[in-house]
N, CA, C and O atoms as a MOPAC input file, in Angstrom:
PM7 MOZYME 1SCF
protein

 N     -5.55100 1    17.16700 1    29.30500 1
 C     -6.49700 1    16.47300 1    28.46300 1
 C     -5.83700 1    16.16400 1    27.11400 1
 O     -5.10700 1    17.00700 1    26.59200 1
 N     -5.99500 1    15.37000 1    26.72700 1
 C     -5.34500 1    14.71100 1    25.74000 1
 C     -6.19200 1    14.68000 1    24.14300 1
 O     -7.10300 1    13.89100 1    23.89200 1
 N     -5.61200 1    15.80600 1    23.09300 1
 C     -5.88500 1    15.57900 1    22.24700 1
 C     -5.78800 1    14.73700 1    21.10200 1
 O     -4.79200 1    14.03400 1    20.93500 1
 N     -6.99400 1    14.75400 1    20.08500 1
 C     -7.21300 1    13.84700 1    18.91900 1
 C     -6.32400 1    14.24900 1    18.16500 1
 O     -6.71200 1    15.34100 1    17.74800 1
 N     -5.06000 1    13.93800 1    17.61400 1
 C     -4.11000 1    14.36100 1    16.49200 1
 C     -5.07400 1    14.68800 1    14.95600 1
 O     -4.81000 1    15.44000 1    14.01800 1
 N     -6.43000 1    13.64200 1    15.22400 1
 C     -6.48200 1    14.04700 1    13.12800 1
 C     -7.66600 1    15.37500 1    13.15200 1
 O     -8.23600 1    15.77200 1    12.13600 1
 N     -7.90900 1    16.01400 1    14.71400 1
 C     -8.13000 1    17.07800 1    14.87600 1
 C     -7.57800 1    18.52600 1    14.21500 1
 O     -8.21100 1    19.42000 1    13.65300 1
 N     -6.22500 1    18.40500 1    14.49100 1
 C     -5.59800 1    19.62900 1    14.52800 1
 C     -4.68800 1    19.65600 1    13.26900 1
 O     -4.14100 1    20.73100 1    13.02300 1
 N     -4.45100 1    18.56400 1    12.41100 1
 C     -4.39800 1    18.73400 1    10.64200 1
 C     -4.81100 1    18.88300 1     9.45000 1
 O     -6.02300 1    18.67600 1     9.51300 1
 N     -4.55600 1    19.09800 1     8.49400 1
 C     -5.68400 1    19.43000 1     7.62800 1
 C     -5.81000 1    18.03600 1     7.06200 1
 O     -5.16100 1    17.02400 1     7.32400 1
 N     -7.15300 1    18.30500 1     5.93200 1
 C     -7.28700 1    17.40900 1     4.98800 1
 C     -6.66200 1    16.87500 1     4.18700 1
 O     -6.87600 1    15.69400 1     3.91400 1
 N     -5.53700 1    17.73000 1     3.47300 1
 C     -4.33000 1    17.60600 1     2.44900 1
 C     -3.80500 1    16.33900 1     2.91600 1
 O     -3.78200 1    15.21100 1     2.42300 1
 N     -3.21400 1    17.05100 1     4.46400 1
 C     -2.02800 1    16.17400 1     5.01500 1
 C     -2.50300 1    14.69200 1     5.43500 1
 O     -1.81000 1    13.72900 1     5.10900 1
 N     -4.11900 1    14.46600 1     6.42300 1
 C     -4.76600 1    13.42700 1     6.39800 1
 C     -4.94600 1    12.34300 1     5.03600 1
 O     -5.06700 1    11.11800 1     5.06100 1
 N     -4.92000 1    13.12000 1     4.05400 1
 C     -5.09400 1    12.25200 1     2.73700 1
 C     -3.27300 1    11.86800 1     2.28600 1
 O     -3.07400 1    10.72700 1     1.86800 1
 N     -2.51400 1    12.46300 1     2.35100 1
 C     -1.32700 1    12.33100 1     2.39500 1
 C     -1.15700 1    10.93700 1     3.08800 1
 O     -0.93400 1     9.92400 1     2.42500 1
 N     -1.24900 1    10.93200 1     4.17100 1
 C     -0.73800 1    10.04400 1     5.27800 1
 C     -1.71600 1     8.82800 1     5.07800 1
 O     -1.19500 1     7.79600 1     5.50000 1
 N     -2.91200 1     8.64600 1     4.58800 1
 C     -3.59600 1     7.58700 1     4.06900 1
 C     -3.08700 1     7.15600 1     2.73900 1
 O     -3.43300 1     6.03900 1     2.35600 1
 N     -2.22700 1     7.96100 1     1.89000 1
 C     -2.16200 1     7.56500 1     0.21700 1
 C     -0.60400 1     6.94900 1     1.03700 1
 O     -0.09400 1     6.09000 1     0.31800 1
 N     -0.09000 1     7.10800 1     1.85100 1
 C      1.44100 1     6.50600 1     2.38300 1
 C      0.85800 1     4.86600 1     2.85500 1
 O      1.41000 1     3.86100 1     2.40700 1
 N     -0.17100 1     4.80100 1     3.68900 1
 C     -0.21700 1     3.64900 1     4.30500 1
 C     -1.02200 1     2.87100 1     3.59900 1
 O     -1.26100 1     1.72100 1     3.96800 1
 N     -1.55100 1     3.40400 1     2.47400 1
 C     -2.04000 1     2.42300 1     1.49000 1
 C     -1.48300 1     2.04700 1     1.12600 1
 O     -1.58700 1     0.82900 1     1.26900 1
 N      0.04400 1     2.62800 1     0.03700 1
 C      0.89000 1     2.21500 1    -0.78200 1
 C      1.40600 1     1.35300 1     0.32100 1
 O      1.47300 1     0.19400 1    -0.08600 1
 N      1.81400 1     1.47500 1     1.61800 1
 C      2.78100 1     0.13400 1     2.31200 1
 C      1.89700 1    -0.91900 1     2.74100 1
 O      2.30400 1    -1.98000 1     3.21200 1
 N      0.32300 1    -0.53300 1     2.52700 1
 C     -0.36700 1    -1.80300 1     3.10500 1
 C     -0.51600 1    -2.79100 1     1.84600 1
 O     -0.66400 1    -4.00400 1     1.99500 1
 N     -0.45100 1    -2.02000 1     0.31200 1
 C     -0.39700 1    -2.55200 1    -0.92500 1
 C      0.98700 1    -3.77700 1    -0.99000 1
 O      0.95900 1    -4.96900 1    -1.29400 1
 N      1.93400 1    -3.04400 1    -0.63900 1
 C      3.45400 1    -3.29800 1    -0.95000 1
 C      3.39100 1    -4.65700 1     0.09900 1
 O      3.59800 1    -5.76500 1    -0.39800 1
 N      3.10700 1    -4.53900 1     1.52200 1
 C      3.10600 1    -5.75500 1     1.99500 1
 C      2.29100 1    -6.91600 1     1.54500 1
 O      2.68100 1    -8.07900 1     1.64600 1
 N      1.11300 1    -6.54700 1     1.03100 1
 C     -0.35600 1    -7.48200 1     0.32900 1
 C      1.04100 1    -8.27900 1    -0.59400 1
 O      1.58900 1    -9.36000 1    -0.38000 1
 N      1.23000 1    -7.52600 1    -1.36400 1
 C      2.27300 1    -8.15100 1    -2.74900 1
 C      3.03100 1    -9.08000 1    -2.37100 1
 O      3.14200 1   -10.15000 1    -2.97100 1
 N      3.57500 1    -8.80200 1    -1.43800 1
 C      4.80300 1    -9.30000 1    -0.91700 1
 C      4.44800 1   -10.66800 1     0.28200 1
 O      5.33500 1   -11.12000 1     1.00500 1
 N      3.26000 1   -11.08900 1     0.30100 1
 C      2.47100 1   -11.85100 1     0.98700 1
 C      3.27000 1   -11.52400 1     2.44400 1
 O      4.37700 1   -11.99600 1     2.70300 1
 N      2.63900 1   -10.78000 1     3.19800 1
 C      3.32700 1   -10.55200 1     4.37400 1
 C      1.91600 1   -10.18500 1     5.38200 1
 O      0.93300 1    -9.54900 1     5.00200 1
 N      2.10600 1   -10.71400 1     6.60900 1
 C      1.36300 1   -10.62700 1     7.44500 1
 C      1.73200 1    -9.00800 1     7.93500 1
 O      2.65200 1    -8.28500 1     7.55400 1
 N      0.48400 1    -8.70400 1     9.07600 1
 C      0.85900 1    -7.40600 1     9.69100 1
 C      1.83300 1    -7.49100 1    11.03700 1
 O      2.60400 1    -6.69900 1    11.58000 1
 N      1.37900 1    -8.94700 1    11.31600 1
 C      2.27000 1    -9.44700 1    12.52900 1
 C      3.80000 1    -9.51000 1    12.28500 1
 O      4.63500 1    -8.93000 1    12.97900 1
 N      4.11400 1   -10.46400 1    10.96800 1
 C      5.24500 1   -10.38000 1    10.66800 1
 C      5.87100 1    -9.16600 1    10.09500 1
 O      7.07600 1    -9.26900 1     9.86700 1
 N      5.46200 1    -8.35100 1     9.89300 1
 C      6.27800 1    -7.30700 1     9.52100 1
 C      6.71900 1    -5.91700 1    10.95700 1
 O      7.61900 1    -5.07800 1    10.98800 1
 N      5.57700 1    -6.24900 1    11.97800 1
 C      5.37700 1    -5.90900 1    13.17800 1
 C      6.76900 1    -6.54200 1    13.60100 1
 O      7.77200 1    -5.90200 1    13.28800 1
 N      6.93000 1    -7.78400 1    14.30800 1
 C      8.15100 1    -8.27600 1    14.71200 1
 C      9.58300 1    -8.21700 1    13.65300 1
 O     10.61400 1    -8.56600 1    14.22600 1
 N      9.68500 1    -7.94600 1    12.66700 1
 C     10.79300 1    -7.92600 1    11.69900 1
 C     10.85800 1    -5.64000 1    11.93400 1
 O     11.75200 1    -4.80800 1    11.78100 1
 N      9.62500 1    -5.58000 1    12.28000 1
 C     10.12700 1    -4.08000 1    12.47500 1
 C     10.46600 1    -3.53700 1    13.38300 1
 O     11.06800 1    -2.46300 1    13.36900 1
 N     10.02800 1    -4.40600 1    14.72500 1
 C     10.06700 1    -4.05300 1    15.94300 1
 C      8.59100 1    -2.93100 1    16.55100 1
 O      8.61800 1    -2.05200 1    17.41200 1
 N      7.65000 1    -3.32700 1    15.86300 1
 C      6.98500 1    -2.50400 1    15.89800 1
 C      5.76300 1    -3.41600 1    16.49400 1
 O      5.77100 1    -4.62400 1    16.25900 1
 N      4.71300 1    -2.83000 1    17.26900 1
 C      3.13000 1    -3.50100 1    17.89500 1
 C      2.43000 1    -3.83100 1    16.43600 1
 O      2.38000 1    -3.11700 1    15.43500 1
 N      1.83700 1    -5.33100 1    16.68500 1
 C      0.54700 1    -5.21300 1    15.67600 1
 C      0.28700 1    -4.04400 1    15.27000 1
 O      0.59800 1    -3.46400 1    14.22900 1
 N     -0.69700 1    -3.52300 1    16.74400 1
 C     -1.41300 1    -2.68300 1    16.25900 1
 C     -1.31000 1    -1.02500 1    15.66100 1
 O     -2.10000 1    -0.11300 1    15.41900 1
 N      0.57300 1    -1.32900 1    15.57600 1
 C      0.93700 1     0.11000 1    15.16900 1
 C      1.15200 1    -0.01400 1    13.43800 1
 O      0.61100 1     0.67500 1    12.57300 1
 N      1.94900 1    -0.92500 1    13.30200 1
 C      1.65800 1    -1.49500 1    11.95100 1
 C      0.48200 1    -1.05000 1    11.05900 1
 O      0.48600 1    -0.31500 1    10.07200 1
 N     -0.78300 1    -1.86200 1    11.83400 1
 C     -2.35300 1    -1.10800 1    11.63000 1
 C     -2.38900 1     0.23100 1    11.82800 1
 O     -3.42100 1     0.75800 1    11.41300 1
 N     -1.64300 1     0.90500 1    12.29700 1
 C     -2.48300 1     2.57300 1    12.63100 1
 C     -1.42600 1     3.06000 1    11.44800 1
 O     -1.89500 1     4.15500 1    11.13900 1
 N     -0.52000 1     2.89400 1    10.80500 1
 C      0.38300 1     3.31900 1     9.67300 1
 C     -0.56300 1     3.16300 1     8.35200 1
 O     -0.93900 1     4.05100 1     7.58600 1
 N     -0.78300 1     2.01900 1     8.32700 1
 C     -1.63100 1     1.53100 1     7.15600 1
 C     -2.76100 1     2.11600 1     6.94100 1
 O     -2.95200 1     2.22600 1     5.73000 1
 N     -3.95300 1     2.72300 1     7.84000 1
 C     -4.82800 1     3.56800 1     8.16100 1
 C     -4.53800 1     4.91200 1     8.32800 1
 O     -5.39200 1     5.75700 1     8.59200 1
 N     -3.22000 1     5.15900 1     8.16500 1
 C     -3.10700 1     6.66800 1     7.89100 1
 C     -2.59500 1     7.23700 1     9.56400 1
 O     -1.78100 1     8.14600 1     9.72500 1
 N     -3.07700 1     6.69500 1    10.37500 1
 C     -2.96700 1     7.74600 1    11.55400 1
 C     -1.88200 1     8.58100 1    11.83200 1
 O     -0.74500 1     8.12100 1    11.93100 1
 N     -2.11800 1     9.69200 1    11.95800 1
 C     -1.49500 1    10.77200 1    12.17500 1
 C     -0.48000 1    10.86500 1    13.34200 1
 O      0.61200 1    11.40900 1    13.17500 1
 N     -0.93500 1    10.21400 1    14.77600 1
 C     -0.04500 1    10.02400 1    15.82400 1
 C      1.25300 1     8.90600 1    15.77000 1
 O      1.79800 1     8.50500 1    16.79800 1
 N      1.54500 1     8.58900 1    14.76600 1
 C      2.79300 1     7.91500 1    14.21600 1
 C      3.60700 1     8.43800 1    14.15500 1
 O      3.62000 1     9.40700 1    13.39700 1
 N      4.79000 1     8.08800 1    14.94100 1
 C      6.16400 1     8.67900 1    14.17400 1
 C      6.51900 1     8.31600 1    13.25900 1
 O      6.09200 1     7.29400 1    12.72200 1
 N      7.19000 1     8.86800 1    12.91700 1
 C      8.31200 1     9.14900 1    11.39000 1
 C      9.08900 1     7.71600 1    11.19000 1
 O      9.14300 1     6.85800 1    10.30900 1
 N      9.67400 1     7.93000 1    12.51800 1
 C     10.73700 1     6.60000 1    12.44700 1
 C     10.27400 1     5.38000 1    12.54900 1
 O     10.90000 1     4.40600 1    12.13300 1
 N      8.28800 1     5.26500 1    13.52700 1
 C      8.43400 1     4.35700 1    12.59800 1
 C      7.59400 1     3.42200 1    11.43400 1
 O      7.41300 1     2.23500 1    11.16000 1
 N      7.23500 1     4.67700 1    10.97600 1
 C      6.84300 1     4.37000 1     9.12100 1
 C      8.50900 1     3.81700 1     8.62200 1
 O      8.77700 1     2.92900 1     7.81200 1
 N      9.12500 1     4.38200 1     9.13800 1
 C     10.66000 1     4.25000 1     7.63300 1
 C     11.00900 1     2.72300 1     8.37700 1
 O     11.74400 1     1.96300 1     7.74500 1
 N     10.52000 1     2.31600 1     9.61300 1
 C     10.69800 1     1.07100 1     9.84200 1
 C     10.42400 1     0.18700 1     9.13000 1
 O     10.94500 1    -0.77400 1     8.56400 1
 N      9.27500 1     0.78900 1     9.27800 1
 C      7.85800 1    -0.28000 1     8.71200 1
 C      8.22700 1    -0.11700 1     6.69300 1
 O      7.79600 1    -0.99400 1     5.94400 1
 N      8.83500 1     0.79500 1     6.27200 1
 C      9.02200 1     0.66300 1     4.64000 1
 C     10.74900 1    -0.18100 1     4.93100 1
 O     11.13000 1    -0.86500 1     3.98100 1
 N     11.53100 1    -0.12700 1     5.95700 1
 C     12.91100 1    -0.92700 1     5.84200 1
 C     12.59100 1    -2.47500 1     5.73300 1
 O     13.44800 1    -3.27000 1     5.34600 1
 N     11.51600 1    -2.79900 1     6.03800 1
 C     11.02400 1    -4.35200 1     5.96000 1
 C     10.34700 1    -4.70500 1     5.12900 1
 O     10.20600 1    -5.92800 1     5.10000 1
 N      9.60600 1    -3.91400 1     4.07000 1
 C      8.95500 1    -4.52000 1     3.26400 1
 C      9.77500 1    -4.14200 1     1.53700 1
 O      9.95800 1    -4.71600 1     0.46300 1
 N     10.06100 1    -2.80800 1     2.18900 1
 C     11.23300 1    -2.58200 1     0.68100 1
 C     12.53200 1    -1.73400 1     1.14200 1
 O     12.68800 1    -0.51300 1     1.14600 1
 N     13.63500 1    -3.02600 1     1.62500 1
 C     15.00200 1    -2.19300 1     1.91000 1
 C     15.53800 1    -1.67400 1     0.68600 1
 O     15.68100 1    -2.03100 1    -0.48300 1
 N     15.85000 1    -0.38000 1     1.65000 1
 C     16.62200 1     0.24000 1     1.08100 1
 C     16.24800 1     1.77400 1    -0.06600 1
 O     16.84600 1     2.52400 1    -0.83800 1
 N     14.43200 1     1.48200 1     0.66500 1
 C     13.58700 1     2.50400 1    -0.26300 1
 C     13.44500 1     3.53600 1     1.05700 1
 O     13.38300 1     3.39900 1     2.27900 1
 N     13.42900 1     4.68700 1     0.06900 1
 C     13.15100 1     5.73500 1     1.23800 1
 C     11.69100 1     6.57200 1     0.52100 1
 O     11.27700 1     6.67400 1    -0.63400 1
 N     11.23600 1     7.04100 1     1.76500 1
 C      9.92700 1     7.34500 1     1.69800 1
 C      9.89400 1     8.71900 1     0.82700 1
 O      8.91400 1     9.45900 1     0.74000 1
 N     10.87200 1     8.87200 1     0.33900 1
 C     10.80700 1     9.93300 1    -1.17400 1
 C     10.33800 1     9.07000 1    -2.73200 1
 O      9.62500 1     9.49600 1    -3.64100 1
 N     10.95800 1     7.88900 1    -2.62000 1
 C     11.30700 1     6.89900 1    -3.29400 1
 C      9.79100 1     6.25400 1    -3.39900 1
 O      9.24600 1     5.98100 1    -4.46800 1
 N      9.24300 1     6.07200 1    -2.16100 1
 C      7.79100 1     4.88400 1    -1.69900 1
 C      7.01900 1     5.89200 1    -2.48100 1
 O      6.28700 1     5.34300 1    -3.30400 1
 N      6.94400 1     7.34300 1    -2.48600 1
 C      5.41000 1     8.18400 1    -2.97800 1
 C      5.83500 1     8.83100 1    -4.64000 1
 O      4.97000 1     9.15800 1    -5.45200 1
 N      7.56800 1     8.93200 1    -4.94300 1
 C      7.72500 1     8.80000 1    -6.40100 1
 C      7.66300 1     8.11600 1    -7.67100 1
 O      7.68000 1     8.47400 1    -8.84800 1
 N      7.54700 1     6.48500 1    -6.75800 1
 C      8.19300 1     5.78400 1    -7.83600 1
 C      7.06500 1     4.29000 1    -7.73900 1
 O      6.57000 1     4.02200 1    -6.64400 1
 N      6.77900 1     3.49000 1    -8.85600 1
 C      5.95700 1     2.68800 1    -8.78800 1
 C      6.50500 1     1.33600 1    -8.11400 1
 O      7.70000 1     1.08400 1    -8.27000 1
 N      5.67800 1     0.42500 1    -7.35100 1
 C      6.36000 1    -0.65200 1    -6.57900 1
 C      6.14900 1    -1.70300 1    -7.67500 1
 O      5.04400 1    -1.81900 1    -8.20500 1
 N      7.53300 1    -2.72200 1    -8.13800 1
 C      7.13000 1    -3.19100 1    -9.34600 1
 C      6.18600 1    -4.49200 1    -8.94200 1
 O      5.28700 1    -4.86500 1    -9.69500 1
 N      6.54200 1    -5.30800 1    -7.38000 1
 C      5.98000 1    -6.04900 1    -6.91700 1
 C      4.32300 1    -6.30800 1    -6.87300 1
 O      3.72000 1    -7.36300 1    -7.07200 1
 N      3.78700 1    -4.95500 1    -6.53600 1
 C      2.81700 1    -3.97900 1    -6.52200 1
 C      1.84600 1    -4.24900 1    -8.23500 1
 O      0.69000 1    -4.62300 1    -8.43600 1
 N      2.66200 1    -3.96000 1    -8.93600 1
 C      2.19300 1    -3.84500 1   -10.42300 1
 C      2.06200 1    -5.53600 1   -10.67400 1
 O      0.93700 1    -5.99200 1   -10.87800 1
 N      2.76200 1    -6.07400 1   -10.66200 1
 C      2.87700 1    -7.66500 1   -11.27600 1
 C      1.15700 1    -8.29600 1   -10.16900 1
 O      0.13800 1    -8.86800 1   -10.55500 1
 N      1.52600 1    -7.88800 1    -8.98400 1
 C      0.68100 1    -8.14100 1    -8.30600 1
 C     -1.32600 1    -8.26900 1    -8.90400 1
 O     -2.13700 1    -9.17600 1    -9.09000 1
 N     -1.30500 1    -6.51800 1    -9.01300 1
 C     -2.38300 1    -6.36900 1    -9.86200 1
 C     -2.70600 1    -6.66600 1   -11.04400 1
 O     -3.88100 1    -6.75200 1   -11.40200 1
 N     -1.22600 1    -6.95500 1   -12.16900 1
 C     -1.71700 1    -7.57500 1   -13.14800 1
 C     -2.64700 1    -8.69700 1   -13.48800 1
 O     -3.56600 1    -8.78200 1   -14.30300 1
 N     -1.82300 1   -10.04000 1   -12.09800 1
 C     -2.33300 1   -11.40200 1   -11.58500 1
 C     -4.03300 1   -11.23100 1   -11.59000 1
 O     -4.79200 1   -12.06900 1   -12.07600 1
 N     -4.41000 1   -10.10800 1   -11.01600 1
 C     -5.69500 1    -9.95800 1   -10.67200 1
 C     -6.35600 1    -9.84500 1   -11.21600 1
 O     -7.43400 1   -10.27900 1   -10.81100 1
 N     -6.33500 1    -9.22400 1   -12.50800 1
 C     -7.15800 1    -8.71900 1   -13.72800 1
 C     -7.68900 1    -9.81600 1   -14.48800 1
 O     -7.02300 1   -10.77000 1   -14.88700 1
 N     -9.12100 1    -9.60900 1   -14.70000 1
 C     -9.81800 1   -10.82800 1   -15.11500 1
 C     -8.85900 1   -10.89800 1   -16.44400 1
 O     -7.98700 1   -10.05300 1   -16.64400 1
 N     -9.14600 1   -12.13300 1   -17.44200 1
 C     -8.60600 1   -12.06400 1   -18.71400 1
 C     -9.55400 1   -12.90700 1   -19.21900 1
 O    -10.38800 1   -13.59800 1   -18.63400 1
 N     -9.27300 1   -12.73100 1   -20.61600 1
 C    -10.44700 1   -14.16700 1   -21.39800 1
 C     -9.92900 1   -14.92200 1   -21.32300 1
 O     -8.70800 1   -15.06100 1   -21.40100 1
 N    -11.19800 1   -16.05000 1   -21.04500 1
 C    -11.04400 1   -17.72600 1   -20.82700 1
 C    -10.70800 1   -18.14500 1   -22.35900 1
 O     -9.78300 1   -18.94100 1   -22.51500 1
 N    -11.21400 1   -17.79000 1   -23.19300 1
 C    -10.65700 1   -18.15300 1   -25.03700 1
 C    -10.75500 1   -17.04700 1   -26.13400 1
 O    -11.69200 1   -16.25400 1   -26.22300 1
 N    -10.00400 1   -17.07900 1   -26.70400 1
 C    -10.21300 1   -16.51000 1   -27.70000 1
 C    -11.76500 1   -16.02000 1   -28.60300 1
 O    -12.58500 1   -16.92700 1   -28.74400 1
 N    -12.08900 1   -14.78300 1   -29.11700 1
 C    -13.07600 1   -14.68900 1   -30.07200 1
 C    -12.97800 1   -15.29300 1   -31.40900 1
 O    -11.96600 1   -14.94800 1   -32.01800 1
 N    -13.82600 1   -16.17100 1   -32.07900 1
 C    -13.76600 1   -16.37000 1   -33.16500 1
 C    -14.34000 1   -15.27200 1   -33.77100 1
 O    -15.21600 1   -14.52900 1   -33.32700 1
 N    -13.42400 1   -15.22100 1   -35.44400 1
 C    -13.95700 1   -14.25200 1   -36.65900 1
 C    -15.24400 1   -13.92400 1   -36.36100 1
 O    -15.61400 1   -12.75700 1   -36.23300 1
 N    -16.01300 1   -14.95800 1   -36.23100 1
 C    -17.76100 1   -14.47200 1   -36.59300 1
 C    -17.75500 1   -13.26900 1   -35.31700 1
 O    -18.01600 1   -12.07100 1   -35.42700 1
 N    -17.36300 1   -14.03800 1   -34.09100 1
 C    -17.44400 1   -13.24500 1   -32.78400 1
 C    -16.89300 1   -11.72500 1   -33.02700 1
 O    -17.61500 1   -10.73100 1   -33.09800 1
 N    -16.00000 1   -11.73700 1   -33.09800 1
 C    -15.01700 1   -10.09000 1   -33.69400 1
 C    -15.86200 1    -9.57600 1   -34.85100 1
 O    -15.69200 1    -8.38300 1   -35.10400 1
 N    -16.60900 1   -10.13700 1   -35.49100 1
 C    -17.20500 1    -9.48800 1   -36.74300 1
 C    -18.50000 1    -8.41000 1   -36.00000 1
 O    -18.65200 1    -7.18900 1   -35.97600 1
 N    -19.38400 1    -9.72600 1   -35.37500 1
 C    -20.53900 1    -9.16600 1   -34.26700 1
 C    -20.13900 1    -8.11100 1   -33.57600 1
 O    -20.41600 1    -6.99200 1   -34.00900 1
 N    -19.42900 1    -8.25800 1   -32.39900 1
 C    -18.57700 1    -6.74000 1   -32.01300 1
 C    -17.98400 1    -5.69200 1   -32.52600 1
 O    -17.54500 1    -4.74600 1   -31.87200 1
 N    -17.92900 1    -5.87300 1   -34.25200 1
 C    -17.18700 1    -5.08300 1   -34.93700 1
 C    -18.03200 1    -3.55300 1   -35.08600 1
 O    -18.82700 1    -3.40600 1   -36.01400 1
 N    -17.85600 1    -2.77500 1   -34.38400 1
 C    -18.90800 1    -1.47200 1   -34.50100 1
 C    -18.51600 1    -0.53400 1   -35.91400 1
 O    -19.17000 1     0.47200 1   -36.18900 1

């Protein structure tokens, strides 16, 4: 009978393995990359691609470091959970609302608490 892998780990490690496949599902978003294309450039199924990104636990090792050799060569998965993705950052900056114009004086005065 065939067991559920996110059975028999803890919570730590489950949240671990979701904060990994976020950061590479982030890193590919940035990097405008499909799940397909990074699937065939990794050698990897769609739908394994998807079970990395979702954390799943029944993944091997080898191939998450696939799946990070295609979206950031040459990073190793010490590297992916130490260090900030700069692609990643510029990315979210883009996103952040900003003001459409400037406040005039009077405006900054009104807000002035």
């Amino acid at each position: 009978m065939k067991r559920s892998q996110s059975l028999l780990i803890s919570d730590d490690i489950s949240q671990q393995l979701l904060s990994i496949g976020s950061r590479l599902a982030k890193g590919r978003i940035a990097r405008r990359m499909t799940q397909s294309e990074v699937a065939v450039r990794a050698n990897l199924g769609r739908n394994t691609v998807s079970r990395i990104e979702n954390g799943d636990s029944g993944v091997a090792i080898g191939q998450i470091l696939r799946y990070l050799d295609v979206i950031r060569p040459g990073q190793t998965l010490a590297g992916l959970l130490n260090s900030e993705d700069k692609v990643v950052s510029v990315m979210n900056q883009k996103i952040q609302p900003k003001r459409a114009r400037k406040l005039s004086e009077r405006e900054l005065k009104d807000y002035d608490f």
